[in-house]
C-alpha distance (Angstrom), angle and dihedral (degrees) to the residues before:
residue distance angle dihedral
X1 . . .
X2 3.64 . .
X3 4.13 108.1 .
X4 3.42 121.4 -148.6
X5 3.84 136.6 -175.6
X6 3.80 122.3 -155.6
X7 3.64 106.0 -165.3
X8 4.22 107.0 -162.2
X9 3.65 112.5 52.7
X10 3.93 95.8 -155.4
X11 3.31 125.5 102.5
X12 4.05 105.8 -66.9
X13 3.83 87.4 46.0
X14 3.78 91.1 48.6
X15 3.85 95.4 50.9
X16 3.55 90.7 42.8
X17 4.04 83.9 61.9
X18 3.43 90.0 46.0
X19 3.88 97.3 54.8
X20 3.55 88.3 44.6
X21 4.00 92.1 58.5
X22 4.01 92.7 37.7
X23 3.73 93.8 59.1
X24 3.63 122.4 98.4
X25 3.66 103.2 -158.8
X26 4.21 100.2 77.8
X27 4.17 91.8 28.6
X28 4.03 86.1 175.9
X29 3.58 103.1 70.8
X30 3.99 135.6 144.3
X31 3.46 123.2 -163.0
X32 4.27 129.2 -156.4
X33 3.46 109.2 -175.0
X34 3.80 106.9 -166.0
X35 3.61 131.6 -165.0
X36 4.22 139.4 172.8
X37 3.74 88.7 -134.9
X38 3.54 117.8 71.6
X39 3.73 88.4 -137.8
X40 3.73 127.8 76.6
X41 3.70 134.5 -127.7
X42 3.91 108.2 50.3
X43 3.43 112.9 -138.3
X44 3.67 106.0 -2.3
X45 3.89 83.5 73.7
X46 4.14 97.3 32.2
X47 3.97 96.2 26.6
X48 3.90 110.3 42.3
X49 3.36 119.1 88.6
X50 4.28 113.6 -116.6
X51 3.32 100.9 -120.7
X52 3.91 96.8 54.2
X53 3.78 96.3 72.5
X54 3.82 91.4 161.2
X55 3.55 92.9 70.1
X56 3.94 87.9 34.7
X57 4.27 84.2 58.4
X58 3.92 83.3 68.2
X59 4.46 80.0 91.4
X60 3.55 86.3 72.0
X61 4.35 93.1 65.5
X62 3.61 85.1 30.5
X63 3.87 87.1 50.0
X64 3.93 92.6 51.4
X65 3.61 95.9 54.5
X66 4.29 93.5 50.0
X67 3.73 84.8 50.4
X68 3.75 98.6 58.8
X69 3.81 113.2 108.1
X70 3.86 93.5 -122.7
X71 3.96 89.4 59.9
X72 3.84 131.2 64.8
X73 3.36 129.3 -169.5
X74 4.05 118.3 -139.3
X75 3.92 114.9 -173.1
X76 3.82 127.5 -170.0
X77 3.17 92.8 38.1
X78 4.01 123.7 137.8
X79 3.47 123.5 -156.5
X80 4.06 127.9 -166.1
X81 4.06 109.4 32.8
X82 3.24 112.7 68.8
X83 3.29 144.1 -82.9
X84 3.94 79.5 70.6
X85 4.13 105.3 33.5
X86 3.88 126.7 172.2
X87 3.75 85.6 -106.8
X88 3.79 91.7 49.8
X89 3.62 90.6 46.2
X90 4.11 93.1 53.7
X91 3.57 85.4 53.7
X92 4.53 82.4 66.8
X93 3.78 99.3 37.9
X94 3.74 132.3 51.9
X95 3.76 84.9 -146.8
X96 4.12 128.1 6.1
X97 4.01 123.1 -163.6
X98 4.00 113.6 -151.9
X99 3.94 109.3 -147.1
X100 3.46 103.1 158.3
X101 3.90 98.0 141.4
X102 3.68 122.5 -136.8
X103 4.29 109.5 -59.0
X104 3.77 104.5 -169.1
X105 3.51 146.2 66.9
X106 3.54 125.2 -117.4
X107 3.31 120.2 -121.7
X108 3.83 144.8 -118.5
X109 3.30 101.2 -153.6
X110 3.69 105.0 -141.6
X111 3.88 150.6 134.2
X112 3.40 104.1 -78.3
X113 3.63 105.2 3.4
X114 4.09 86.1 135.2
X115 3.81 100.8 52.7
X116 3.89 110.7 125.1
X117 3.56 107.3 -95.2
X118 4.13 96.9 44.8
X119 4.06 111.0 91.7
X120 3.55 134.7 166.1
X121 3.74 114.7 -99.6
X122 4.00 88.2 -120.7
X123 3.52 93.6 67.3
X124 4.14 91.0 46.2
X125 3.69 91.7 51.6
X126 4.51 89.5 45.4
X127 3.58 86.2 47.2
X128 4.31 91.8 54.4
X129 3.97 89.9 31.4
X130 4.31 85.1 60.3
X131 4.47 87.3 -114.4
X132 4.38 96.6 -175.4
X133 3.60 77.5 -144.0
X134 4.07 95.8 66.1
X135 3.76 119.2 58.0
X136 3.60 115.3 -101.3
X137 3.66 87.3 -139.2
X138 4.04 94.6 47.0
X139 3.74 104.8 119.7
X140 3.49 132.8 42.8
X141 3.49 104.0 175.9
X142 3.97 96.5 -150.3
X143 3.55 88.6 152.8
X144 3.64 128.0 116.0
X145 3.80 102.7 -157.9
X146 4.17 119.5 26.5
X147 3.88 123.8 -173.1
X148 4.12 118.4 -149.0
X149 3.58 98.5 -165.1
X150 4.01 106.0 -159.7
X151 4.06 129.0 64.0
X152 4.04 103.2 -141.9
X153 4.03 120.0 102.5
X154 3.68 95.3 -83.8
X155 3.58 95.6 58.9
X156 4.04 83.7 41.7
X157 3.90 80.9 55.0
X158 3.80 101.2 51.3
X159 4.32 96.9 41.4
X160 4.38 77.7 48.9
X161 3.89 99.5 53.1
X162 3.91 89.5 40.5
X163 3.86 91.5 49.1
X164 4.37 95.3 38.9
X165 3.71 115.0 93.6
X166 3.77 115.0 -107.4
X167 4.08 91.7 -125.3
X168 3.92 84.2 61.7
X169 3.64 95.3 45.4
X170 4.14 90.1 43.4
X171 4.17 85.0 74.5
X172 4.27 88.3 60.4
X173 3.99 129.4 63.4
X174 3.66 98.6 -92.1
X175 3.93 112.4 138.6
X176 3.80 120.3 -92.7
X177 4.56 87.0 -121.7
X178 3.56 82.3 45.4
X179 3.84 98.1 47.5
X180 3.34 92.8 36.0
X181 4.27 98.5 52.8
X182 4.34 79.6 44.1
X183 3.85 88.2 60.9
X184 3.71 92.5 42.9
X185 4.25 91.3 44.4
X186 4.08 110.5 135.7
X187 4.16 79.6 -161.6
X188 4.22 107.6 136.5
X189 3.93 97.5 155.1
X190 3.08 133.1 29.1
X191 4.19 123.9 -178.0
X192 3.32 120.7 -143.4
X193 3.89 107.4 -157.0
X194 3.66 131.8 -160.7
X195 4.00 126.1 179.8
X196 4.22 87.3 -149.6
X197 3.63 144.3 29.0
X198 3.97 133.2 -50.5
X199 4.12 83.8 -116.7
X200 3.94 94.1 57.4
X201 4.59 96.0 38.9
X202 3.81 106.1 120.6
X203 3.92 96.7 -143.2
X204 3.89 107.3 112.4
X205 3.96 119.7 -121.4
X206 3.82 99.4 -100.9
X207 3.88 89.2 52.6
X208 3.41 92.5 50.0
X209 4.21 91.1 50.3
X210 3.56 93.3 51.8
X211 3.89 86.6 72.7
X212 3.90 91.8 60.7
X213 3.91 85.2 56.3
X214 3.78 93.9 57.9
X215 3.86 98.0 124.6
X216 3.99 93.7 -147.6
X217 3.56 101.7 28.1
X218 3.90 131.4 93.9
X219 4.13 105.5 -151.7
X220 3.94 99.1 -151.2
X221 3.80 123.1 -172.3
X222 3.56 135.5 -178.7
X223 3.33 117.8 -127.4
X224 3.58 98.7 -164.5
X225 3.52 86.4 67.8
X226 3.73 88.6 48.4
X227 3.47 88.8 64.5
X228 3.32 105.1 53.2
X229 3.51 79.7 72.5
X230 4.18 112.1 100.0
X231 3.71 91.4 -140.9
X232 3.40 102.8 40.6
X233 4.25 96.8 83.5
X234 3.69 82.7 52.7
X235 3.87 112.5 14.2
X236 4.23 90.6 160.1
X237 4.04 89.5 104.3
X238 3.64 94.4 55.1
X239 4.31 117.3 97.9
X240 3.51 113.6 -90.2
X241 4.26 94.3 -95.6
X242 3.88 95.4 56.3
X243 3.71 95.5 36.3
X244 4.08 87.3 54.2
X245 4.06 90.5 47.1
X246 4.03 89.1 50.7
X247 3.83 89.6 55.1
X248 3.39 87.7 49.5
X249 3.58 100.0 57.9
X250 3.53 99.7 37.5
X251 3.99 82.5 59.9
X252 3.69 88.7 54.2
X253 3.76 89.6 45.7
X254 3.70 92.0 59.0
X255 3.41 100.1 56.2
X256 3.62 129.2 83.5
X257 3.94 115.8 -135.6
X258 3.76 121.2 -95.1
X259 4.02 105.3 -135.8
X260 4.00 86.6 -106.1
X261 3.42 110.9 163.3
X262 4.61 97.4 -106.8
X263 3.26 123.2 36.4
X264 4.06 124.2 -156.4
X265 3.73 119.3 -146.6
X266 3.54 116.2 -151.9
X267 3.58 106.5 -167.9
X268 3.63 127.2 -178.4
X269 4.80 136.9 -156.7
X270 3.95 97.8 12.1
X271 3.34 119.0 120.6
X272 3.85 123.7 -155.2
X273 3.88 111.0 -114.5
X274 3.93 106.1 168.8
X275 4.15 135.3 2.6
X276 4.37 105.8 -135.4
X277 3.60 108.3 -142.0
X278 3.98 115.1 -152.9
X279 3.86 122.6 -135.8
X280 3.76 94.8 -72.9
X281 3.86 90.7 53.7
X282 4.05 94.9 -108.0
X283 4.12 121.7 132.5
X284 3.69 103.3 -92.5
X285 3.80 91.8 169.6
X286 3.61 150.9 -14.2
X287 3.67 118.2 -119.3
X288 3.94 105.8 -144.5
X289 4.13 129.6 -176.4
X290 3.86 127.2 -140.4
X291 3.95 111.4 -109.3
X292 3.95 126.0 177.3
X293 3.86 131.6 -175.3
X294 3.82 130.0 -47.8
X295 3.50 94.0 -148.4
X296 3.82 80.9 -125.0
X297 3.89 105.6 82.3
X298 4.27 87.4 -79.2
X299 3.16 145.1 76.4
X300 3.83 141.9 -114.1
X301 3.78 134.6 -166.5
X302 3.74 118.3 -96.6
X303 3.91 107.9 -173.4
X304 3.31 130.0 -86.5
X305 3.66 133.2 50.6
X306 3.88 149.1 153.9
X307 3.77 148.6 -103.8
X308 4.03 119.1 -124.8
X309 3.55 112.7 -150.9
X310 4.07 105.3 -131.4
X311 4.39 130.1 154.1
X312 4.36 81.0 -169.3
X313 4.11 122.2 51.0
X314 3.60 110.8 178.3
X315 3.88 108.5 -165.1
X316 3.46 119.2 -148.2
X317 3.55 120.7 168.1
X318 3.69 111.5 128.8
X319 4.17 141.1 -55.2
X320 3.48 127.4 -93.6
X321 3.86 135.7 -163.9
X322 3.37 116.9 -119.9
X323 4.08 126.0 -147.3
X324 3.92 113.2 -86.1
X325 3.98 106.7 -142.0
X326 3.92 104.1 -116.7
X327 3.62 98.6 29.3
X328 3.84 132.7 83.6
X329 3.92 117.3 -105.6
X330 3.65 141.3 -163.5
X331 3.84 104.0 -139.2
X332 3.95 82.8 -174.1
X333 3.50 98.4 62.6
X334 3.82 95.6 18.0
X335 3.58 88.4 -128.1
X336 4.15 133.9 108.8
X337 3.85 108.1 -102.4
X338 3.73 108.7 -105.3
X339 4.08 152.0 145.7
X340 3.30 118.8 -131.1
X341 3.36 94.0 -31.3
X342 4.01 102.0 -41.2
X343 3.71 116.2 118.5
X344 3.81 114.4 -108.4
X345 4.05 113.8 -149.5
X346 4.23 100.8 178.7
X347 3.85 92.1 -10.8
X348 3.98 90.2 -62.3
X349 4.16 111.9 112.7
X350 4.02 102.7 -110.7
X351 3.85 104.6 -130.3
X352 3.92 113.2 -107.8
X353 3.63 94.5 2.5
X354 4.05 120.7 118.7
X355 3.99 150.4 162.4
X356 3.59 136.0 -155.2
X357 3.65 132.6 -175.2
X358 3.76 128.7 -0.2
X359 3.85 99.2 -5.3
X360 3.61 80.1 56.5
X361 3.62 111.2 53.7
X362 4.02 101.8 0.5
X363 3.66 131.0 -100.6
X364 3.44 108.4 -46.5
X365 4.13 137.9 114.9
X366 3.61 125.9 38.3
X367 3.91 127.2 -90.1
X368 4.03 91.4 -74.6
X369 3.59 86.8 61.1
X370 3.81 95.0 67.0
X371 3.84 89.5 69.9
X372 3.74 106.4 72.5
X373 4.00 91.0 34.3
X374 3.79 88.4 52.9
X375 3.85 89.3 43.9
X376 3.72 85.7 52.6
X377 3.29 96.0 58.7
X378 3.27 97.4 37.9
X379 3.91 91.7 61.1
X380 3.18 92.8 51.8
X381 3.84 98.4 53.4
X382 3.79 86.4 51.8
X383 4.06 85.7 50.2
X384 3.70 78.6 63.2
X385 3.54 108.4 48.2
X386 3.47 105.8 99.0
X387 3.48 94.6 65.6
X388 3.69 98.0 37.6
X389 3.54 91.7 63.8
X390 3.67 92.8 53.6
X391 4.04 83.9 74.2
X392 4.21 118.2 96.0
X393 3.84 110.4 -123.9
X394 4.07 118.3 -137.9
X395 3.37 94.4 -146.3
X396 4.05 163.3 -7.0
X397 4.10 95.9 -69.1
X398 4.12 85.5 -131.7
X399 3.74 91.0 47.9
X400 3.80 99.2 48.4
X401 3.49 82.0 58.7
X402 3.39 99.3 55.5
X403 3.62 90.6 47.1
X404 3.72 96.0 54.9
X405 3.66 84.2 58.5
X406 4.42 101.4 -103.9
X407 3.73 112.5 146.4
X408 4.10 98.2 -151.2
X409 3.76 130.1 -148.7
X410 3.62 108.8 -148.2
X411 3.36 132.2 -168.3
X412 3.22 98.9 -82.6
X413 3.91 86.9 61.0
X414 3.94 91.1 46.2
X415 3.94 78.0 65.5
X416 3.52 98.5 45.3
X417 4.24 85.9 50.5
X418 4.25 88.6 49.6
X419 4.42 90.7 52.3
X420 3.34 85.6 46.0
X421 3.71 96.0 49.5
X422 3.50 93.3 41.1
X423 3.81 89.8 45.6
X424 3.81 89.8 57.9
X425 3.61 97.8 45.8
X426 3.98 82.8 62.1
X427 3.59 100.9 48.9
X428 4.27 73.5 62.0
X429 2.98 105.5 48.1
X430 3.27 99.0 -115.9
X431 3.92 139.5 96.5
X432 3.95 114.1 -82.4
X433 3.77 116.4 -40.7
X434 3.99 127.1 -152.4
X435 3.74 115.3 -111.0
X436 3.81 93.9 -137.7
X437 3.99 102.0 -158.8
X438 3.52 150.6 75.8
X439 3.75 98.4 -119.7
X440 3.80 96.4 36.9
X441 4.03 86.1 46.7
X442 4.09 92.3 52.6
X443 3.79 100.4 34.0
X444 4.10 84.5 60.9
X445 3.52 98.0 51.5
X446 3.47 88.1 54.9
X447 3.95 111.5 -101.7
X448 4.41 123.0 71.2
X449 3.77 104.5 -141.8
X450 4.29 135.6 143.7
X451 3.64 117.4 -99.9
X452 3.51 129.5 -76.6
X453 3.94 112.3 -95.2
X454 3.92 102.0 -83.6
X455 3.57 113.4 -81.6
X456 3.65 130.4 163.0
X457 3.92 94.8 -121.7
C-alpha cells in the first residue's frame, strides 16, 4: 500500500487527495490528510466571507472526498517544528504532499504600517471567520472612519462586512463576539483605496456589485479619478472582467448619495506613503500620494496627494508563503523550490517530498485553480511510486503520531465540533454558529488539550 500524507486540508490539499484516489495506476492507496486545525477545509471555512454561502457550499465536494474510505482526516496536528519535522514525518509516509497555502500578508513597507490600529486584512477576515488563532474579542471597531487599502475581492470583502448590518449578518456563521462588536460598530466611512486604476483592480464584477446592494450604505465614486484612467473614456477594448467593473463604477459615479446612514469610498491611483499616529500612538490617518499611469501597464506618482482620516487600516495587498522549517524555500518567490510538484533540495527532486497549491506556485487563481495544480502533482507522485515503495516504513502512520506526542482529532471529532456548532447556533436562535477558540474547538471534538506546536498547516 503506498501511504501518503497531504499536509493542508483546504482545497488544493483536498484535490490533491482526490487525484490521488481517482487514479488507476497505484489502485492500493491510503491517504492521511493532516492539518494544525482541528477543523477541515482551509480557507473555505477560515477564508470565505459569511454571507457568500454559495461559495461556502464548496464543503459539501470537499466533504465527499474526506469521507472516502481511502482518506482520513487527522486534525490538531502541527507540522514543521519539531516534535513532528518533515524528516520525522518521511519516516510515516512513503510519500508526503505539503499544501499549506500561503499564511502571511504582504507587506507595504511603510512608516507606520505597525501602529496599533493598522492590521492586515487576513487577520480581520480570521477574526469574522471564528480563526482559534485570532481573539474572539480582537476588534472593536470604535472607529469612525476605516481605510482598506487594496482593490481585489478580499478587500471588497472586509469594506462589505464593515458596511452590512449586523441583523443581516446574524442569519450567517459569524461568531456571536464578532456579531455582537459588528452590531455595536461606530464605522460611518469606510475608504476603499487602490494604488491604480478601476480597469487594472483585481476584485471580480459580482464582488464589486454586492456593494451597490448594501441596504444602508451609499457607494460613492469619483469620477474624476475615474478618468484619469486611459480606458475609462473608452473602456470597450478592455477583457470582458475589467470592462464590466468600469461600467460599474461609472454607474456609481453618476449617482448622487442617498443620506444612508455609511458611506463606502471607493477610491482609485494613490498609494499609501506613511500611517500618522495621534498622541496615544493609534493610526489616526493614512497619508496617501497621487499616482497616474506608466504608460507601461503601472503606475507612477505624480505629485500631490491626501491624508484619510482612519482609527482602523485594514491592509490588503496580497498573501505570501512563509518558510516551512525542514524544507527548502525560495524567499524570492515565497514558494518551496519544486517541478511539477516534486520537492527540489539544491535543484535535485527530494524523494517522497511534494507541494500543491499556493506554496507551490504563489498566490494566484481562484479555488478552481487548485484542481489541475493538485492533479499535477499528484501525477507526478504516482510517476514515482514504484520507487517510493521500495523504502521501509518505521511505523503505523497513526502510531508515529502518537509517539511523537500529537493528540489527533479525527473525523469523527470534526463531527462532534459541527453538532456542537450547530447545537450552539440553536440555543441563539440562529443557524449554526462558529466556536471561535482553541479550547471550545477541542473540548467538542471530544478531548481538551494545548495547541499543536505552530505549524503552517
Amino acid at each position: 500500500m503506498l501511504r501518503v500524507a497531504v499536509v493542508g486540508s483546504g482545497p488544493s490539499g483536498v484535490y490533491t487527495a482526490d487525484a490521488l484516489t481517482r487514479q488507476e495506476s497505484v489502485p492500493d492507496v491510503a491517504v492521511d490528510v493532516l492539518d494544525r486545525l482541528p477543523c477541515p477545509y482551509g480557507l473555505v471555512r477560515y477564508g470565505v466571507a459569511p454571507d457568500h454561502e454559495k461559495i461556502k457550499s464548496l464543503q459539501g465536494s470537499l466533504r465527499k472526498v474526506l469521507e472516502d474510505p481511502r482518506v482520513r482526516f487527522l486534525g490538531n496536528v502541527g507540522v514543521g517544528p519539531a516534535p513532528l519535522t518533515p524528516e520525522r514525518l518521511l519516516g510515516l509516509y512513503h510519500a508526503v504532499v505539503y499544501c499549506v497555502g500561503a499564511a502571511t500578508d504582504r507587506r507595504l513597507g511603510v512608516p507606520g504600517e505597525e501602529l496599533p490600529g493598522s492590521y492586515s486584512a487576513t487577520r480581520f477576515v480570521s477574526w469574522y471567520s471564528a480563526h482559534p488563532d485570532e481573539p474572539p474579542d480582537g476588534f472593536a471597531l470604535r472607529a469612525r472612519s476605516a481605510v482598506v487599502i487594496g482593490v481585489g475581492n478580499v478587500a471588497v470583502d472586509v469594506a462589505r462586512v464593515l458596511a452590512r448590518r449586523a441583523d443581516e449578518l446574524r442569519r450567517t456563521d459569524v461568531p456571536e463576539p464578532a456579531l455582537r462588536a459588528l452590531a455595536d460598530s461606530r464605522v460611518t466611512d469606510i475608504h476603499m483605496v487602490g494604488r491604480r486604476g478601476p480597469s487594472q483592480a483585481k476584485f471580480t464584477t459580482k464582488e464589486l456589485r454586492e456593494l451597490g446592494a448594501l441596504a444602508d450604505t451609499d457607494v460613492i465614486v469619483r469620477e474624476d479619478e475615474l478618468a484619469l484612467d486611459p480606458a475609462y473614456a473608452d473602456p470597450s477594448g478592455l477583457p470582458t472582467a475589467a470592462r464590466r467593473n468600469v461600467e460599474v463604477l461609472r454607474s456609481w459615479a453618476a449617482q448622487p448619495p442617498r443620506g444612508r446612514p455609511r458611506r463606502l469610498h471607493v477610491r482609485f491611483f494613490l498609494r499609501p506613503t506613511a500611517f500618522l499616529a495621534d498622541e496615544a500612538g493609534r493610526v489616526r490617518a493614512v497619508r496617501f500620494t497621487r499616482t497616474g499611469p506608466d504608460g507601461r501597464g503601472g503606475v507612477s506618482d505624480t505629485g500631490g496627494g491626501e491624508e484619510i482620516a482612519a482609527g482602523l487600516v485594514l491592509r490588503s495587498v496580497g498573501y505570501q508563503g512563509v518558510p516551512l522549517p525542514g524544507l527548502p524555500f525560495d524567499p524570492e518567490g515565497a514558494v518551496v523550490p519544486n517541478d511539477a510538484g516534486r520537492v527540489l533540495r539544491d535543484g535535485t527532486p527530494s524523494p517522497g517530498e511534494y507541494v500543491a497549491g499556493w506554496i507551490k506556485r504563489g498566490p494566484t487563481g481562484v479555488i478552481g485553480t487548485n484542481r489541475p495544480c493538485a492533479k499535477e502533482t499528484a501525477t507526478a507522485l504516482i510517476a514515482d511510486a514504484p520507487g517510493l515503495l521500495t523504502r521501509e516504513l518505521s511505523a503505523d502512520p497513526l502510531a508515529g503520531l502518537r509517539a511523537a506526542g500529537i493528540r489527533t482529532v479525527a473525523w469523527q471529532g470534526w463531527l462532534a465540533i459541527e453538532a456542537a456548532e450547530a447545537q450552539w447556533g440553536r440555543s441563539l436562535d440562529r443557524g449554526t454558529v462558529k466556536i471561535p477558540d482553541w479550547e471550545g474547538l477541542l473540548t467538542a471534538a471530544g478531548h481538551a488539550s494545548a495547541p499543536p506546536a505552530e505549524g503552517p498547516a
